[in-house]
C-alpha positions in Angstrom: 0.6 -27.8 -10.8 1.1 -30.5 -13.3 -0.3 -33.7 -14.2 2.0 -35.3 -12.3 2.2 -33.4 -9.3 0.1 -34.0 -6.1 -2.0 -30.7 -4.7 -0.3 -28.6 -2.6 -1.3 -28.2 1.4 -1.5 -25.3 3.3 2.1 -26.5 5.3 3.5 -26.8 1.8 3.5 -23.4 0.9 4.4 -22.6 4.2 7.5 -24.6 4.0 8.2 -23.6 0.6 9.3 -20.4 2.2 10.6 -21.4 5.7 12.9 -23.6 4.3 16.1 -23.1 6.4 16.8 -25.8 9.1 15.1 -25.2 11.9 18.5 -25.1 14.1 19.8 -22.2 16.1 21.3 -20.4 13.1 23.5 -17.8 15.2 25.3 -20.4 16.4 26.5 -21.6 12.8 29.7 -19.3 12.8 30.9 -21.3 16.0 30.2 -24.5 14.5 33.8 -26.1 12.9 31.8 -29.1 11.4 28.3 -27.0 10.6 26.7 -28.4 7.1 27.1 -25.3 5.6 29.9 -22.2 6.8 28.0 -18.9 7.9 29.5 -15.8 8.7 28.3 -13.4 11.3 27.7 -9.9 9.9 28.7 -7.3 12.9 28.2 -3.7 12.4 30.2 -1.3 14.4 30.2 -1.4 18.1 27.8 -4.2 18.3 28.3 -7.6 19.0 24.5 -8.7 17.9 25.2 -10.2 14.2 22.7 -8.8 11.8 23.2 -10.9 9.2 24.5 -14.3 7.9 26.6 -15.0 4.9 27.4 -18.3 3.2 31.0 -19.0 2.8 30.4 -19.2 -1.2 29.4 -15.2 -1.3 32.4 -14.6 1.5 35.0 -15.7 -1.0 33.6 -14.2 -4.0 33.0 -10.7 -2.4 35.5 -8.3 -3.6 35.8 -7.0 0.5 37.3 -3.3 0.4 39.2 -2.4 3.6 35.8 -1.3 5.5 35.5 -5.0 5.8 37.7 -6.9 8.3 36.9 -10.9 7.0 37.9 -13.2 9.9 41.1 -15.8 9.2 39.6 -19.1 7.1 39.7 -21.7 10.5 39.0 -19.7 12.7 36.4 -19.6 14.7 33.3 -17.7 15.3 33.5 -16.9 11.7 32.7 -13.1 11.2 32.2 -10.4 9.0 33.1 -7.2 10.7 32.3 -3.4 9.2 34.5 -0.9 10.5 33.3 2.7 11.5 36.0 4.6 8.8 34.2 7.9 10.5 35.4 7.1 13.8 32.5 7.7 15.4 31.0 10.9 14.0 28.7 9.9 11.7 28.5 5.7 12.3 25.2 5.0 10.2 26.2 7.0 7.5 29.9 5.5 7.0 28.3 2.0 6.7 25.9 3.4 4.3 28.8 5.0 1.8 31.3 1.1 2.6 27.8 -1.4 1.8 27.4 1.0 -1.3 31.1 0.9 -2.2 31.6 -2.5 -1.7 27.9 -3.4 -3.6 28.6 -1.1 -6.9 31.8 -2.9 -6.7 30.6 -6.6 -7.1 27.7 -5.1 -9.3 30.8 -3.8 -11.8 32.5 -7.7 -11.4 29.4 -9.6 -12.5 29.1 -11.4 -9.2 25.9 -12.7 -7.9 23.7 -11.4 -11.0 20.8 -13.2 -10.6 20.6 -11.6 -6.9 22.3 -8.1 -7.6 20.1 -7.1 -10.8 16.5 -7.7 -9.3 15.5 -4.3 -8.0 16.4 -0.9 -8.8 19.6 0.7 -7.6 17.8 3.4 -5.6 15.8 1.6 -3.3 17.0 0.5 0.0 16.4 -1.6 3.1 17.2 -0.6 6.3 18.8 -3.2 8.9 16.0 -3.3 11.2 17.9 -4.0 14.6 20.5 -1.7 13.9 22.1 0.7 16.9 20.6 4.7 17.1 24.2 5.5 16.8 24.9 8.0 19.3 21.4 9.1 18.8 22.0 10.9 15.0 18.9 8.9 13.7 20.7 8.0 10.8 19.7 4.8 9.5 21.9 2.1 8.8 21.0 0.4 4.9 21.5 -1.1 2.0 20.3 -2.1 -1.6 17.4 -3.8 -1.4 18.8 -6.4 -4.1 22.0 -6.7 -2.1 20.4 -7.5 1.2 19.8 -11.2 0.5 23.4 -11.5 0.0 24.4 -10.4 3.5 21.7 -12.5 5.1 20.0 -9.0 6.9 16.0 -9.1 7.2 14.2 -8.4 4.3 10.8 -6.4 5.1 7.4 -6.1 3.5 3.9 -4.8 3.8 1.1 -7.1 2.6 -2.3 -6.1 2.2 -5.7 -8.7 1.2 -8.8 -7.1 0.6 -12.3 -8.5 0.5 -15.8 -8.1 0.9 -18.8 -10.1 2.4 -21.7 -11.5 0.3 -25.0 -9.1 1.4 -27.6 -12.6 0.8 -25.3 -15.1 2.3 -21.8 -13.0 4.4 -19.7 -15.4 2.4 -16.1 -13.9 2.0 -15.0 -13.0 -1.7 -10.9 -11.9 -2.3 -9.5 -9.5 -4.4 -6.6 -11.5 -5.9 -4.3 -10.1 -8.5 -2.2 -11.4 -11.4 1.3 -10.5 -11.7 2.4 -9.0 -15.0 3.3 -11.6 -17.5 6.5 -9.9 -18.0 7.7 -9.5 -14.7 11.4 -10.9 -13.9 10.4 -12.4 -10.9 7.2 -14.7 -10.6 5.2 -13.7 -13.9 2.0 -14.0 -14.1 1.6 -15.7 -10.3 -0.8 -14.7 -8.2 -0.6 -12.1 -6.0 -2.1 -10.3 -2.5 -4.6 -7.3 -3.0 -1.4 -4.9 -2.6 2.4 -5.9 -1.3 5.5 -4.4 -1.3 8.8 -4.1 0.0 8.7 -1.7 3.1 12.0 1.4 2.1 14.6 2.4 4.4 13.0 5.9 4.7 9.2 4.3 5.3 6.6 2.5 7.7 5.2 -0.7 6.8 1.4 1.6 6.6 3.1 4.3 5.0 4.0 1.5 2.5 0.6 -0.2 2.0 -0.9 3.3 1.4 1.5 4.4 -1.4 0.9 1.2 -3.0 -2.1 1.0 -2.8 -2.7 4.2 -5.0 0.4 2.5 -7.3 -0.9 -0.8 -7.8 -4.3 -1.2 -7.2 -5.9 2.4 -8.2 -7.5 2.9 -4.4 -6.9 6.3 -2.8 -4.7 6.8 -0.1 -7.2 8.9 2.1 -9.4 5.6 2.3 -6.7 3.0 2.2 -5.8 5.3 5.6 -8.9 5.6 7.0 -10.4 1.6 6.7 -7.1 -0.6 6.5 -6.1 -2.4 10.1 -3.0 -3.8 11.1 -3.6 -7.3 11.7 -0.2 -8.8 12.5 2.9 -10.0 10.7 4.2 -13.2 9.1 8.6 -14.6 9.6 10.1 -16.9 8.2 13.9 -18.0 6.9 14.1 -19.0 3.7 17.3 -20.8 2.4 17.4 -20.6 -1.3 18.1 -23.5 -3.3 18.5 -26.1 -0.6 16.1 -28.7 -2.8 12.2 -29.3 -3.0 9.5 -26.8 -3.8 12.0 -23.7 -2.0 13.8 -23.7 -5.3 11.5 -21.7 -6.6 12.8 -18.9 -4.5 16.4 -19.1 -6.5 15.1 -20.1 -10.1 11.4 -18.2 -10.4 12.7 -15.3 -7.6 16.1 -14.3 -8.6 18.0 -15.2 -5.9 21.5 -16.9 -6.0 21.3 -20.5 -4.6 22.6 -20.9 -0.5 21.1 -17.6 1.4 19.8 -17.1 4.6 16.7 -15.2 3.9 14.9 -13.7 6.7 11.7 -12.2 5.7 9.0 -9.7 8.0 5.9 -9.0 6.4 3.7 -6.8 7.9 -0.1 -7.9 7.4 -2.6 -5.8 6.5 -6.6 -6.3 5.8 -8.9 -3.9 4.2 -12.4 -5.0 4.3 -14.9 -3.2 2.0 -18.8 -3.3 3.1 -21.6 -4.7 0.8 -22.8 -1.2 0.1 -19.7 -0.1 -0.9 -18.6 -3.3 -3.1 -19.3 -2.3 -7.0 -17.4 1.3 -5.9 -14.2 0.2 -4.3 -12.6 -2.1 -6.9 -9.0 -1.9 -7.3 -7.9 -1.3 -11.1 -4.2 -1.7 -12.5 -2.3 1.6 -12.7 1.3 0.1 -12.6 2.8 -2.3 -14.8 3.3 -4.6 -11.8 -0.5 -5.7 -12.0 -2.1 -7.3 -14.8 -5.8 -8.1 -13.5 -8.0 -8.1 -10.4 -10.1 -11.3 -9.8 -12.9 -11.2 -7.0 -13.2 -14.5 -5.8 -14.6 -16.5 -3.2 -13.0 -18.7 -0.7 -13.4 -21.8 -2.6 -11.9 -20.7 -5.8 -8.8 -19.0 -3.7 -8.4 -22.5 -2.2 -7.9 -24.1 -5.6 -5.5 -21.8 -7.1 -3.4 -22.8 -4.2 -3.3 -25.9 -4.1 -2.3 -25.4 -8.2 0.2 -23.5 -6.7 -0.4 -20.7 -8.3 0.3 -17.8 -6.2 3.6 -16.3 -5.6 5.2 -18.2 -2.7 5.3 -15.7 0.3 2.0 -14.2 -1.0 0.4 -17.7 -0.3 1.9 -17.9 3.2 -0.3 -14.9 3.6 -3.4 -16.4 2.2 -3.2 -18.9 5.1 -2.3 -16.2 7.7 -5.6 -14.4 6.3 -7.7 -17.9 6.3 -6.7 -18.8 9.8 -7.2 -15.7 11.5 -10.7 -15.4 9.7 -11.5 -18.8 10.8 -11.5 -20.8 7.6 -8.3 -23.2 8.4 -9.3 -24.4 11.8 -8.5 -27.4 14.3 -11.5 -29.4 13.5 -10.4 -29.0 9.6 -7.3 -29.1 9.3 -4.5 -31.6 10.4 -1.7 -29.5 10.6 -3.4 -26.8 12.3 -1.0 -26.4 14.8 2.3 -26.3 13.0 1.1 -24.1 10.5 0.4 -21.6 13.7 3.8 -21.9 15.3 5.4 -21.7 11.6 3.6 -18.5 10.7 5.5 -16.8 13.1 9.5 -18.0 13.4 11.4 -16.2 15.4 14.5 -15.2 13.1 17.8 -15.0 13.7 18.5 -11.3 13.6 17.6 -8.3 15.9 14.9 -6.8 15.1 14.4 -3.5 17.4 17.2 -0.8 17.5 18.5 0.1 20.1 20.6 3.9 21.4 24.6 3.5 21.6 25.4 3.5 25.5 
């Protein structure tokens, strides 16, 4: 925060990453006169779309002949994937075309500030995707790609903290991001978070990076962490205000429809066990560890110094343990009902009839 900027609220940060319109975003394709064209992605054999891509990344995408773009006019405006294995292996053809068609726009130069944040060999799954015809396979793609195709991007956050043995006041572990990260360096940071692979659960995910990031081992990471809930919102990147940080600081191309599912996790350590269960830096993701009270949390966000969806989860983690409340707060209720937006996207798979 500079000078010259106000202190940031608890709703700020919260709309800093639910920034799409709050409109009913499948309907957009319909929509002749919508503000901005969307096109339905439709996977085989399902009608659900899974995804929603501006017009801009329509007509720069080199589509390959898995693709079938619908006619510019007409209306619902779709993205279709054909099943080039005619049904014999359905997840695993729309693996090979997203791959084929991503290495292609990869080898163009298109969308590079979306296309070279993460590492080629780490996927997302489509989380609502069909069991097609019950093979298990599952349907993915890129994780640095799925931004572009407007599919649900998932992740498993973790904060862990202790309580005070004189007084049971709450102190955070809070990291700092590695100064020479590409994408929000030297931001603040949950306990442990990461982006939940095709292959993985959102706890197998906390586990592993737990051990990665923050030095704790997996057999007590398993044993102690609880599933507390999950966190949705839609992001649309570069639309104007304080959600610009998601395009300029985060990477992304400007005009996407982001949906994000992070999976909440706490870990709470007991007084006696405090000076002996300290997460360290093993990574290079992870620069320091800070153990802070509630206070001091507080003011680094309203500095705005945390990453933005990692403060959406500070005031998941501060309402649920009773430190934003009605008689505090004034926007108390919208930041409930905004926690949690429904998004536009399945989100459970279902079998092939």
């Amino acid at each position: 925060m500079t000078a010259s900027q106000p202190p940031k609220r608890y709703l700020d940060h919260i709309n800093e990453c639910d920034s799409f319109p709050h409109v009913d975003i499948p309907q957009l394709p319909h929509i002749a006169d919508a503000p901005v064209d969307y096109y339905s992605l439709l996977l085989p054999s399902d009608p659900r779309p899974h995804g929603f891509i501006p017009s801009n990344v329509v007509s720069q995408m080199p589509w390959t002949a898995d693709f079938v773009v619908s006619t510019t006019g007409k209306l619902p405006r779709t993205v279709q994937l054909l099943d080039t294995s005619r049904g014999s292996d359905t997840a695993a053809a729309c693996n090979a075309s997203f791959a084929k068609l991503i290495d292609l726009a990869q080898e163009q130069g298109l969308f590079p500030k979306t296309l070279g944040r993460k590492p080629k060999g780490e996927d997302f799954r489509i989380m609502g995707a069909l069991n097609y015809q019950g093979k298990g396979g599952l349907v993915q793609m890129r994780r640095s790609a799925a931004p572009l195709f407007g599919i649900a991007n998932r992740g498993s956050h973790m904060t862990m903290f202790t309580r005070s043995k004189e007084t049971g006041d709450l102190k955070i572990w809070v990291p700092r991001r590695n100064r020479n990260l590409a994408t929000y360096p030297g931001m603040l940071d949950n306990t442990v978070a990461g982006g939940v692979k095709a292959e993985e659960s959102p706890l197998e995910c906390i586990i592993h990076e737990s051990d990665e990031e923050a030095s704790l081992p997996e057999d007590f990471v398993s044993k102690h962490v609880k599933a507390v809930g999950a966190v949705t919102y839609v992001t649309q990147t570069g639309s104007g205000g304080g959600q610009d940080k998601q395009s300029e600081v985060g990477g992304y191309d400007k005009g996407l429809c982001v949906s994000d599912v992070i999976y909440v996790y706490d870990l709470e350590i007991p007084a006696e066990q405090a000076e002996t269960v300290v997460p360290k830096p093993q990574d290079d993701e992870v620069e320091q560890f800070y153990l802070w009270d509630v206070e001091t949390v507080k003011e680094a966000m309203r500095n705005g110094e945390f990453k933005p969806n990692c403060a959406v989860v500070m005031v998941d983690f501060f309402v649920r343990h009773g430190i934003i409340t009605e008689d505090n707060e004034a926007d108390y209720m919208e930041i409930v009902t905004r926690l949690r937006r429904p998004i536009p996207v399945p989100t459970t798979a279902t079998s092939l009839v």
